[in-house]
C-alpha positions in Angstrom: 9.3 -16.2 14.1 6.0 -18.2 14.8 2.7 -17.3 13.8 0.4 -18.0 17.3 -3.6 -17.9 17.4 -6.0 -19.5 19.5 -9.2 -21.2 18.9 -11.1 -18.6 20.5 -9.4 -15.9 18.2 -10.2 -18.0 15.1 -14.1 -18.5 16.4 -14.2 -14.9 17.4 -13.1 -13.7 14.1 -14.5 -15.6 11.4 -17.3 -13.4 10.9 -15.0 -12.2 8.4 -15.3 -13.8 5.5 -19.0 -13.5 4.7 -21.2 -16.5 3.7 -20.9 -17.4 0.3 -17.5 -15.6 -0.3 -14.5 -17.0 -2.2 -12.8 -19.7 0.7 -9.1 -18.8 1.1 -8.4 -22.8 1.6 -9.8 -23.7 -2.0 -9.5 -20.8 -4.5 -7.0 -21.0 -7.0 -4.7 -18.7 -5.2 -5.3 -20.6 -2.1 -3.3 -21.1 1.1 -0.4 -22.9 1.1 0.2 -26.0 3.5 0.3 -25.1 7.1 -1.2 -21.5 6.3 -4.2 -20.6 8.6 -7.3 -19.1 7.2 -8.7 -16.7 10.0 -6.6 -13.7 11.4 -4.1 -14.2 14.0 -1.5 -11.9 15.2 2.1 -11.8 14.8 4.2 -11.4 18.0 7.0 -9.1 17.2 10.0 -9.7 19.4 11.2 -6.7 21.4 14.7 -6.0 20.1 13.0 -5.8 16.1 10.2 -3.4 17.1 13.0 -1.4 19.0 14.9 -1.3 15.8 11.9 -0.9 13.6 11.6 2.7 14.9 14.5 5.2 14.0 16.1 7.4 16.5 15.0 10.6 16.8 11.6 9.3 14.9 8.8 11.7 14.1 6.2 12.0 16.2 2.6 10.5 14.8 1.0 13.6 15.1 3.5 15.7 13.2 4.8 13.2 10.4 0.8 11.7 9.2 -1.3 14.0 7.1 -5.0 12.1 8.1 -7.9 13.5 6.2 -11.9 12.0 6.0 -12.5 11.0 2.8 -15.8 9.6 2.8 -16.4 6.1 3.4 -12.6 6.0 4.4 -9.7 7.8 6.4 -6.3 8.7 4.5 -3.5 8.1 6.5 -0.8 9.3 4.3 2.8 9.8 5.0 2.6 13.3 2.2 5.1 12.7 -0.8 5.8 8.5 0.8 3.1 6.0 1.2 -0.7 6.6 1.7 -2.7 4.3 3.7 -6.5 3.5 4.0 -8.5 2.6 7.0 -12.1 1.2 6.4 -14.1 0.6 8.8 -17.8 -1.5 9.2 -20.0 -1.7 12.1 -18.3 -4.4 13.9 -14.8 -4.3 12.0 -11.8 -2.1 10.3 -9.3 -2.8 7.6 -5.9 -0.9 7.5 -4.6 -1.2 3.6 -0.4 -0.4 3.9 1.1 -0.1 7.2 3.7 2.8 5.7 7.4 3.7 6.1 7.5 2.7 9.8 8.9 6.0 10.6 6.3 7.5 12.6 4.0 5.1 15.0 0.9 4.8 12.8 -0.5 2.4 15.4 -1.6 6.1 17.6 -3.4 7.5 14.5 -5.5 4.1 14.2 -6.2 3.8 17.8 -7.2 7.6 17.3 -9.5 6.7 14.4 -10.9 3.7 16.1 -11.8 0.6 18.6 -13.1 -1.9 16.5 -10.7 -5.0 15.6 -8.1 -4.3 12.8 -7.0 -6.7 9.7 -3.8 -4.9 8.4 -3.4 -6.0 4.8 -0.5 -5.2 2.4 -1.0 -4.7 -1.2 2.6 -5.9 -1.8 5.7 -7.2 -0.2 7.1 -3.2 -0.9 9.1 -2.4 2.4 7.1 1.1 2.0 4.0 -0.6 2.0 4.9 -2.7 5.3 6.9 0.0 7.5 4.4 -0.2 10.5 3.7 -3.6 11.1 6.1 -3.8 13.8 4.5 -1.0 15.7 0.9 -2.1 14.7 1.7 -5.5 16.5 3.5 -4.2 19.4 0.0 -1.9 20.4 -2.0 -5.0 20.2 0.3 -6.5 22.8 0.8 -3.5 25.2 -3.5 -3.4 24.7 -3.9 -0.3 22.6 -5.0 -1.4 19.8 -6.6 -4.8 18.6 -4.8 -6.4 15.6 -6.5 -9.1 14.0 -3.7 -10.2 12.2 -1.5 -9.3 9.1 -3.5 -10.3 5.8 -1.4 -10.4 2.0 -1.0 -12.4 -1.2 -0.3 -16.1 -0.4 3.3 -15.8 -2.1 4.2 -12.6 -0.3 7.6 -12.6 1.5 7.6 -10.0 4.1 11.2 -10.5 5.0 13.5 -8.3 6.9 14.2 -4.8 4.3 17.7 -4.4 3.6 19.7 -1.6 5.2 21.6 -0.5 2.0 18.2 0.4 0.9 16.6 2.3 3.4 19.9 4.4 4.0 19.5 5.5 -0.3 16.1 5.9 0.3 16.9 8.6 3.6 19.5 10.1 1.1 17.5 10.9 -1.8 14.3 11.6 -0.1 15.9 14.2 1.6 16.5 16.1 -1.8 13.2 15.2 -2.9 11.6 17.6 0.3 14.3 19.8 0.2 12.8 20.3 -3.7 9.3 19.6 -2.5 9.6 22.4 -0.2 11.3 25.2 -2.8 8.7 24.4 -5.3 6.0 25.4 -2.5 6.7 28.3 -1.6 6.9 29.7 -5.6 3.5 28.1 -6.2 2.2 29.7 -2.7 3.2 32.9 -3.4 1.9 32.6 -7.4 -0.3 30.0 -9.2 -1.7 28.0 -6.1 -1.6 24.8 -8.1 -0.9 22.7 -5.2 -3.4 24.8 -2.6 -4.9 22.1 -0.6 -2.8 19.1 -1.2 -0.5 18.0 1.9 3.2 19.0 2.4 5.7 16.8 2.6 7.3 16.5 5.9 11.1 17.1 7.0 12.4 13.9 7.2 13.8 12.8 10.9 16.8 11.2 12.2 16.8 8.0 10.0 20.1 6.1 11.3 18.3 3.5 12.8 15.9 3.2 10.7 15.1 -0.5 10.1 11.9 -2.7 8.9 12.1 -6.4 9.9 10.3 -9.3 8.7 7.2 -9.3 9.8 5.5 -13.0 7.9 1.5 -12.8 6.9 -0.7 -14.8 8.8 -3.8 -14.5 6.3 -3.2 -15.2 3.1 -5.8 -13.4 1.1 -7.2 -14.8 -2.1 -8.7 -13.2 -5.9 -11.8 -12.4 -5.0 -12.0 -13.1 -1.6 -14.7 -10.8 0.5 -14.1 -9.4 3.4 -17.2 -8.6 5.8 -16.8 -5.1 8.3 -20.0 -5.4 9.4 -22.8 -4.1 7.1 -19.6 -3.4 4.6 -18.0 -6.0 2.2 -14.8 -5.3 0.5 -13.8 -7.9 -1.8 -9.6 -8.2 -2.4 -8.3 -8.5 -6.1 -5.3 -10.1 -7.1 -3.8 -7.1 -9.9 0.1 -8.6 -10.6 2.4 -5.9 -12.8 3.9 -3.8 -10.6 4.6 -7.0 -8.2 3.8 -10.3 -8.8 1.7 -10.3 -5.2 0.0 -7.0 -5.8 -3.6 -6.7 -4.5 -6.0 -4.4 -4.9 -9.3 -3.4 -2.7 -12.6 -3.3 -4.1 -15.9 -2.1 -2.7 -19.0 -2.6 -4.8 -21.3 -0.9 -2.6 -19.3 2.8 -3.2 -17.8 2.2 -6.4 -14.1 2.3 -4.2 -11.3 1.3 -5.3 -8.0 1.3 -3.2 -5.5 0.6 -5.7 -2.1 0.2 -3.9 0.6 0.7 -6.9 -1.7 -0.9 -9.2 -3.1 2.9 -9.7 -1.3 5.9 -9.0 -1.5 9.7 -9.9 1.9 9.9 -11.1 4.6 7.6 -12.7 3.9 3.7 -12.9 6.7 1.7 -11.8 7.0 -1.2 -14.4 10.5 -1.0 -14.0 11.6 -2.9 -11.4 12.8 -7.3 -11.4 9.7 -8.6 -10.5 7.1 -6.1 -12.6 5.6 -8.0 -15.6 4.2 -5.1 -18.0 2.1 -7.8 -19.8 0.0 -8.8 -16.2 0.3 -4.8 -15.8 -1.5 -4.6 -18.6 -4.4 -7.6 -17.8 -4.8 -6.2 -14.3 -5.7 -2.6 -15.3 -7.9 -3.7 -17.6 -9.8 -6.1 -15.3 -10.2 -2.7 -12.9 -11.0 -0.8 -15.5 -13.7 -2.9 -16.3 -15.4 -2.5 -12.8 -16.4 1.1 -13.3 -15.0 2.0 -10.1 -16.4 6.1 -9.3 -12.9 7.3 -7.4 -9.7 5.3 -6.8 -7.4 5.6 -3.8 -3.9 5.1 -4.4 -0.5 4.7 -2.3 1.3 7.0 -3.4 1.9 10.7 -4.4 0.2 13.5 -2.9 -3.1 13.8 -4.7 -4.6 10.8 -3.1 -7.9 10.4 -4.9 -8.6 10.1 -8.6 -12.2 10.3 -10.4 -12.8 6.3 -11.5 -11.8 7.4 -15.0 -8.3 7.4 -14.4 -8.3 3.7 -13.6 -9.7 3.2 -17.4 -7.3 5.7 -18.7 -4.3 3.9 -17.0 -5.5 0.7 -18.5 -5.4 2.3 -22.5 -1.7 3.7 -21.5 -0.9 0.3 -20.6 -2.2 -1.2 -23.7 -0.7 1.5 -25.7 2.9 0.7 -24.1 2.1 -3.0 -24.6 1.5 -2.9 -28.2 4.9 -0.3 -28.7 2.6 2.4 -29.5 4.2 5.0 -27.3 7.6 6.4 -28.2 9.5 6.3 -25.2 12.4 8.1 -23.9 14.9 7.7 -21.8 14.1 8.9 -17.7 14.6 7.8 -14.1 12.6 7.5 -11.8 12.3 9.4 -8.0 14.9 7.4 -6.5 17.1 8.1 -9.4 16.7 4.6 -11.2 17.0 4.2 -14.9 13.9 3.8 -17.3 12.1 4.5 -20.3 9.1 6.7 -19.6 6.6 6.2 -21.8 3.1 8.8 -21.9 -0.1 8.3 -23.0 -2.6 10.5 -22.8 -1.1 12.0 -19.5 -0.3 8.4 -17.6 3.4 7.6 -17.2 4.9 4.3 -17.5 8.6 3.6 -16.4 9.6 0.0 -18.0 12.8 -1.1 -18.3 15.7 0.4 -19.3 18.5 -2.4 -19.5 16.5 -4.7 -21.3 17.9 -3.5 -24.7 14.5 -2.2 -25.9 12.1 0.4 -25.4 9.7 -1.7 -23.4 
């Protein structure tokens, strides 16, 4: 698949990186050879957007829980994947494109007209579900996609079948759970009152996520301007080596992808380096971000001091203060789970030690 752009799209669109900003091209996390620097979009070939979307798929409407949270929209796919849209005067940036399950291209084109830089926080199939459909409206001239933006050694290749089919299984139980658990606290404590259900999942056969390659690579500390808003994009490895994280200065924001999350950490899996885990929670930590948004889990927001208190427990697990036991994880993956002052971190579990 070939990355196309024009030099009109590249003129039109470099009013993205603001003057003075960290240059993709010459950073230390800079583009590789034969990488372009300014948004272009991906054309999607017909047959892999076809399979992209399962049969029987949910309709946008039904399956997206989208809520205004001040400075950003949550489009989150309850109990799977939230993503962010943040939109400037003149510009919008769309952080995680989702499962792919339901068409989140409608909800954006909803939300808004300007142009849209889609950005993944990591390779994660969950995290890159939609592209297919986000690049098919910009063709069909419902939505304008200024490209697909991620980590310079992201691979977004093709998501294997095996793995989506598990995922379908288990996630199945998980709502089935999800939704016996609601109606006992609906009917007595009211814990979960205002958070978002998780939806029945549809017809998943088909269900398939194709590679869909980045065409701007985005480098530490590189800012981003919307139009009278600057984000600037953080490099945070642990979770996955590409991980990136979104920071806005102005609103003391930060949109975390898996860097951050309200329930378990997944330090678990090949790629996740606890020790970078560890450095990259304590560099956001140290921002003194006021809320984060994170990617997953149904309570979408956390105050800013969760950030700092995910950074002690990942000191804590670092230095083998925690006493871990043995656990698994949602999708029913071995781990020890460590806790530390109410964060959980899952490390690994075959490694022959606690950590």
């Amino acid at each position: 698949m070939q990355v196309q752009t024009t030099s009109s799209c590249v003129e039109a669109m470099s009013g993205w990186y603001p003057a003075g900003s960290a240059d993709v091209s010459s950073s230390g996390a800079g583009t590789p050879r034969g990488h372009r620097t300014h948004p272009a979009v991906i054309p999607e070939p017909e047959d892999q957007i076809a399979m992209s979307r399962p049969a029987g798929h949910a309709r946008a409407a039904d399956w997206f829980d989208v809520r205004d949270l001040g400075g950003g929209q949550l489009i989150a796919e309850p109990g799977h994947v939230n993503s962010y849209l943040l939109t400037g005067r003149e510009r919008a940036l769309l952080i995680d494109s989702g499962m792919g399950i339901a068409p989140i291209s409608e909800i954006v084109a909803d939300l808004t007209t300007l142009p849209v830089l889609v950005v993944s926080t990591h390779a994660h199939a969950d995290h890159r579900g939609g592209h297919a459909d986000l690049a098919r409206a910009h063709r069909e001239g419902r939505l304008e996609v200024a490209g697909f933006a991620a980590h310079p050694s992201s691979q977004l290749v093709e998501v294997d079948a095996a793995f989506l089919a598990r995922y379908a299984r288990v996630m199945r139980e998980v709502v089935a759970e999800h939704h016996t658990l609601r109606e006992i606290d609906d009917q007595s404590f009211f814990a979960l009152a205002g958070l978002p259900r998780m939806r029945d999942l549809p017809d998943l056969r088909r269900w398939q996520i194709p590679a869909t390659p980045a065409s701007v690579p985005l480098a530490d500390r590189q800012r981003i301007d919307l139009g009278g808003r600057i984000v600037t994009i953080l490099h945070t490895p642990g979770h996955a080596p590409d991980a990136l994280s979104v920071w806005e200065e102005a609103t003391g924001t930060l949109v975390t992808g898996d860097t951050v999350l309200s329930a378990a950490h997944w330090l678990h899996g090949s790629e996740a380096d606890l020790t970078a885990f560890a450095a990259s929670t304590a560099r956001l930590a140290a921002l003194g971000a006021q809320r984060a948004l994170v990617a997953h889990n149904l309570r979408p927001e956390m105050p800013g001091t969760h950030v700092r208190n995910v950074a002690a427990a990942a000191e804590a697990v670092l230095d083998g203060v925690t006493r871990p036991v043995p656990g698994r994880d949602l999708l029913g993956g071995r781990a020890w789970r460590h806790e530390h002052d109410g964060v959980v971190i899952l490390t690994d579990a075959t490694s022959g030690g606690p950590r």
